[in-house]
mmCIF file of the C-alpha atoms, coordinates in Angstrom:
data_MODEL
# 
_entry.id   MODEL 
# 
loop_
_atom_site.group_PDB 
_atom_site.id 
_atom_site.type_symbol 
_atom_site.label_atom_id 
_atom_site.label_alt_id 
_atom_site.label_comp_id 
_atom_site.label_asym_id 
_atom_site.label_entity_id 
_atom_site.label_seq_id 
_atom_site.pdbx_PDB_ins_code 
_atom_site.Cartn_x 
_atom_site.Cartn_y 
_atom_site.Cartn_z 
_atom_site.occupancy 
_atom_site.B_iso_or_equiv 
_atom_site.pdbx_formal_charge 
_atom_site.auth_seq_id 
_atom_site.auth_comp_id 
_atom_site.auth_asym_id 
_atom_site.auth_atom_id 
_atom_site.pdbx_PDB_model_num 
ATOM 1  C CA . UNK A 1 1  ? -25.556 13.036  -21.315 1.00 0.00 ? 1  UNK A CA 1 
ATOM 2  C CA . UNK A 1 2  ? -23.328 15.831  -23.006 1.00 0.00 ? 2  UNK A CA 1 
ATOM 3  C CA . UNK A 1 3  ? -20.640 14.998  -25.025 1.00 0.00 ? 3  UNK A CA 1 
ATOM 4  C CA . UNK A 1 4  ? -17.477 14.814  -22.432 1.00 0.00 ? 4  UNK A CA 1 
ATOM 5  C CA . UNK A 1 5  ? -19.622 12.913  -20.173 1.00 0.00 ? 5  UNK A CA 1 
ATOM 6  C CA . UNK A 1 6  ? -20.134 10.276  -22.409 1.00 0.00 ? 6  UNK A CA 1 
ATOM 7  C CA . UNK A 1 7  ? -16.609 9.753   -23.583 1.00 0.00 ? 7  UNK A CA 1 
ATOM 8  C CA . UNK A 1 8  ? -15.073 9.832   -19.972 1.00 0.00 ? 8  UNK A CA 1 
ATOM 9  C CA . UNK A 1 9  ? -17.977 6.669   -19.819 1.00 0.00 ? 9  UNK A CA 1 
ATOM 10 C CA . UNK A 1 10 ? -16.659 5.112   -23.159 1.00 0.00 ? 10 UNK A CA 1 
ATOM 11 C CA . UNK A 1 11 ? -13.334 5.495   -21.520 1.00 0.00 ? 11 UNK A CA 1 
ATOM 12 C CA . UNK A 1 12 ? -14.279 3.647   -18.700 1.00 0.00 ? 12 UNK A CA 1 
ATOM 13 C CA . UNK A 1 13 ? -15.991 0.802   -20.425 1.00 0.00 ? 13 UNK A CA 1 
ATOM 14 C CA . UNK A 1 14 ? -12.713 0.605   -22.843 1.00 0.00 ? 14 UNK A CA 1 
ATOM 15 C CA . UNK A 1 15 ? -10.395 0.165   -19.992 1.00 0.00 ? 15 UNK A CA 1 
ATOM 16 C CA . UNK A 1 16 ? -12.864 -2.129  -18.199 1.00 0.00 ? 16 UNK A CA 1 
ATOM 17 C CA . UNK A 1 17 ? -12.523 -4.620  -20.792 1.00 0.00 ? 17 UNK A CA 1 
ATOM 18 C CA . UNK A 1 18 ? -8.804  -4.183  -21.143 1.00 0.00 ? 18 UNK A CA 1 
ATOM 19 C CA . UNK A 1 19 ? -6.321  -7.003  -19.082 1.00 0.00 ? 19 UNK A CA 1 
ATOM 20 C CA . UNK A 1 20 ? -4.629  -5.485  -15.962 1.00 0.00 ? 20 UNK A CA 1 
ATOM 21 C CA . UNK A 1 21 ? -0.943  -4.893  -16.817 1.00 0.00 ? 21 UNK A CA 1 
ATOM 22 C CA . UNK A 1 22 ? 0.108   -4.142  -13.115 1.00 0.00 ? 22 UNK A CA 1 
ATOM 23 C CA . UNK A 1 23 ? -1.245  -4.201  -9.706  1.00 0.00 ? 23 UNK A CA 1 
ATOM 24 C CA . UNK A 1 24 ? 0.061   -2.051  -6.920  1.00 0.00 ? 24 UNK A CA 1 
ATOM 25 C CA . UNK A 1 25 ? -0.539  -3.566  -3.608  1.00 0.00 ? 25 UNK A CA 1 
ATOM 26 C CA . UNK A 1 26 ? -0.608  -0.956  -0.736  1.00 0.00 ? 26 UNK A CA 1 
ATOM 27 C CA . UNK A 1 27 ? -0.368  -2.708  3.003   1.00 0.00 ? 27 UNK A CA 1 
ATOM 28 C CA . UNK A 1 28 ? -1.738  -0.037  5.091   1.00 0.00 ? 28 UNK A CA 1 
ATOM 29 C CA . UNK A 1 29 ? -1.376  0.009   8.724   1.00 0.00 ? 29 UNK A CA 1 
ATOM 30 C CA . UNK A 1 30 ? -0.241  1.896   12.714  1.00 0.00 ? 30 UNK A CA 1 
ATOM 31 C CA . UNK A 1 31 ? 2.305   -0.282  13.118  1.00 0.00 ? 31 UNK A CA 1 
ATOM 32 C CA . UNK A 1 32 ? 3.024   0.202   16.336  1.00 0.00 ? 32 UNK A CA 1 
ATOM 33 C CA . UNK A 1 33 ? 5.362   -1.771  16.502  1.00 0.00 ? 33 UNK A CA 1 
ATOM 34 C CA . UNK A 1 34 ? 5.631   -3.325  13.039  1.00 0.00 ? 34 UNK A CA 1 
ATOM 35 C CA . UNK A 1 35 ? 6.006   -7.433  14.232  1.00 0.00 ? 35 UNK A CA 1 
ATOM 36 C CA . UNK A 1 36 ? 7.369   -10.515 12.027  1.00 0.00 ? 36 UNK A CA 1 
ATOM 37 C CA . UNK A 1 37 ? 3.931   -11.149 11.315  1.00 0.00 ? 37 UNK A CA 1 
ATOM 38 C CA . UNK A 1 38 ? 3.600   -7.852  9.396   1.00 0.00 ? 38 UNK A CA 1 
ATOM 39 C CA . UNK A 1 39 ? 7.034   -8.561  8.186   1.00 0.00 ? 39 UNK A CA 1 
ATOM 40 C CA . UNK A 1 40 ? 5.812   -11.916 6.678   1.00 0.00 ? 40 UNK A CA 1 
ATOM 41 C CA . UNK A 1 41 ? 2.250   -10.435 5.061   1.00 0.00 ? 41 UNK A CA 1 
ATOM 42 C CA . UNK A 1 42 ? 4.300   -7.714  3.609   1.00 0.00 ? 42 UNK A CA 1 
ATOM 43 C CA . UNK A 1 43 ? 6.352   -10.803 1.814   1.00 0.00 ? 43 UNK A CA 1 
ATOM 44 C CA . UNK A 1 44 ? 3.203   -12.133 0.195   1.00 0.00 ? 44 UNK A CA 1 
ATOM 45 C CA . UNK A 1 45 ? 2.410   -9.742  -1.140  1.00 0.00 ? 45 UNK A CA 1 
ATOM 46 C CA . UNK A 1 46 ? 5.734   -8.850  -2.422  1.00 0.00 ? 46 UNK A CA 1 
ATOM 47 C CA . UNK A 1 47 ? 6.367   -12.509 -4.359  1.00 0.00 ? 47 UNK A CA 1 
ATOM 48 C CA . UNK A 1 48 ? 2.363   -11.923 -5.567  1.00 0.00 ? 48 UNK A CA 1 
ATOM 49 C CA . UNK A 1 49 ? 2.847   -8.517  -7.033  1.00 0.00 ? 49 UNK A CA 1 
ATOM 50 C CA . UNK A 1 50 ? 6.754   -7.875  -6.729  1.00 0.00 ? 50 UNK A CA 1 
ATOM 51 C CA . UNK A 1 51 ? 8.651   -5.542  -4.464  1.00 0.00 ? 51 UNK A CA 1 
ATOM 52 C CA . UNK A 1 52 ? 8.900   -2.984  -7.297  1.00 0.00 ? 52 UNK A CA 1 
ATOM 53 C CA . UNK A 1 53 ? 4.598   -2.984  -6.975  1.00 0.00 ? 53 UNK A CA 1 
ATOM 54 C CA . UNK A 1 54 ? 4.328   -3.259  -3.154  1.00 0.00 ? 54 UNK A CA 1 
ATOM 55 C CA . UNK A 1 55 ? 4.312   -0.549  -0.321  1.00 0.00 ? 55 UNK A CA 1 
ATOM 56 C CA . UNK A 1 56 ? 3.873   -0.250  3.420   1.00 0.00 ? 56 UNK A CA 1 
ATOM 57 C CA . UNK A 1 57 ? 1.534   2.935   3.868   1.00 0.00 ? 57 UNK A CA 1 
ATOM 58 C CA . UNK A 1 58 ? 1.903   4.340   7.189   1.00 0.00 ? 58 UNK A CA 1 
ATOM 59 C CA . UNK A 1 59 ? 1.184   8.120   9.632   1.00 0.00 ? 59 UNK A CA 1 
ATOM 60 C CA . UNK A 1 60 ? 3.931   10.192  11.832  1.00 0.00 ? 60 UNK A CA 1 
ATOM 61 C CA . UNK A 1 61 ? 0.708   10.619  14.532  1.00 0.00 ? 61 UNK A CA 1 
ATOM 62 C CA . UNK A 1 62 ? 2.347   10.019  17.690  1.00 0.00 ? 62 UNK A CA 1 
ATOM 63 C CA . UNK A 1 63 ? -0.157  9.554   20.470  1.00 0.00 ? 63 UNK A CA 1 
ATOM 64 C CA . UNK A 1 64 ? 0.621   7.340   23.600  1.00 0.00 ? 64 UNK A CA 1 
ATOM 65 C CA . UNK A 1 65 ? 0.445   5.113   25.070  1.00 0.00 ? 65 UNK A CA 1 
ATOM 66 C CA . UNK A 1 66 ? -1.093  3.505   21.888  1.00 0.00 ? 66 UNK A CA 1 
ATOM 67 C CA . UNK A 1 67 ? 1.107   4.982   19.202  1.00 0.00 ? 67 UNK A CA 1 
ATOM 68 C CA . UNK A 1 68 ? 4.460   6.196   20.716  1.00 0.00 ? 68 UNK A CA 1 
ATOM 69 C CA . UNK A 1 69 ? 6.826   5.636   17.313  1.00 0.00 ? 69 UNK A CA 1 
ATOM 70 C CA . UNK A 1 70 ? 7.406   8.301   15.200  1.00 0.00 ? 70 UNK A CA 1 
ATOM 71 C CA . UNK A 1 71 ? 7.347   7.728   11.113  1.00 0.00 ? 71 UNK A CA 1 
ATOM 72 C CA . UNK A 1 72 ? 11.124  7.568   11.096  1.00 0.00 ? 72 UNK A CA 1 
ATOM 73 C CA . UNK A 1 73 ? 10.980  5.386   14.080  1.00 0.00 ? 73 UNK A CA 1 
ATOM 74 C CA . UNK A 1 74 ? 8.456   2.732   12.051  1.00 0.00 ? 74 UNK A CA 1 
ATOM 75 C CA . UNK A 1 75 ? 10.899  2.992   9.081   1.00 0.00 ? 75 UNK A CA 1 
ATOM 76 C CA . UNK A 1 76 ? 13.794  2.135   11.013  1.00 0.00 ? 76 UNK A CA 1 
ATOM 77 C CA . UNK A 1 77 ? 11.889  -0.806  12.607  1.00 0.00 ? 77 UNK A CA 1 
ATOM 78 C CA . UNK A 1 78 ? 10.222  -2.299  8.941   1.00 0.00 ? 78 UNK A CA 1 
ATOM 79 C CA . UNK A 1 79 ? 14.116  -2.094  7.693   1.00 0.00 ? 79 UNK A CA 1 
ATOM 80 C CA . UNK A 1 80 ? 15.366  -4.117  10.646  1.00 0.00 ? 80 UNK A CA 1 
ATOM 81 C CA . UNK A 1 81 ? 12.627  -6.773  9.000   1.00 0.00 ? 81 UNK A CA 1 
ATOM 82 C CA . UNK A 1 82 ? 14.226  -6.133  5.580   1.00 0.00 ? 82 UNK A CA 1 
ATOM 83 C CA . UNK A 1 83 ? 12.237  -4.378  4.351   1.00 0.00 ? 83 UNK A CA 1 
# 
């Protein structure tokens, strides 16, 4: 192994046995049309890992008749959950 190779790996090990300081948690999803019940997941995971650490990952493909909101349209909905 040369030289930067192995202390990229001696990096790795290092942080491996470091404690996690944060965790981001990234809820991923269409949703088309975002419902209470993605409203209330999105809420665990925000008292588990704090708002500040938690986001709702999301597209702007508009397709119908299985995707007709827009990205501004699915932001507009997740805020009317409070989000």
């Amino acid at each position: 192994m040369n030289d930067l190779g192995f202390d990229i790996a001696e990096q790795f090990i290092a942080e491996a046995n470091s404690p996690i300081k944060t965790i981001v948690a990234i809820y991923p999803g269409r949703f088309q049309l975002m419902g209470k019940h993605h409203a209330q997941v999105y809420d665990w995971l925000a008292k588990q890992f704090g708002k500040q650490n938690t986001y709702i990952a999301t597209s702007d493909k508009v397709a119908l008749p299985k995707s007709p909101f827009s990205f501004k349209e699915k932001k507009k909905i997740i805020n009317s959950h409070g989000i």
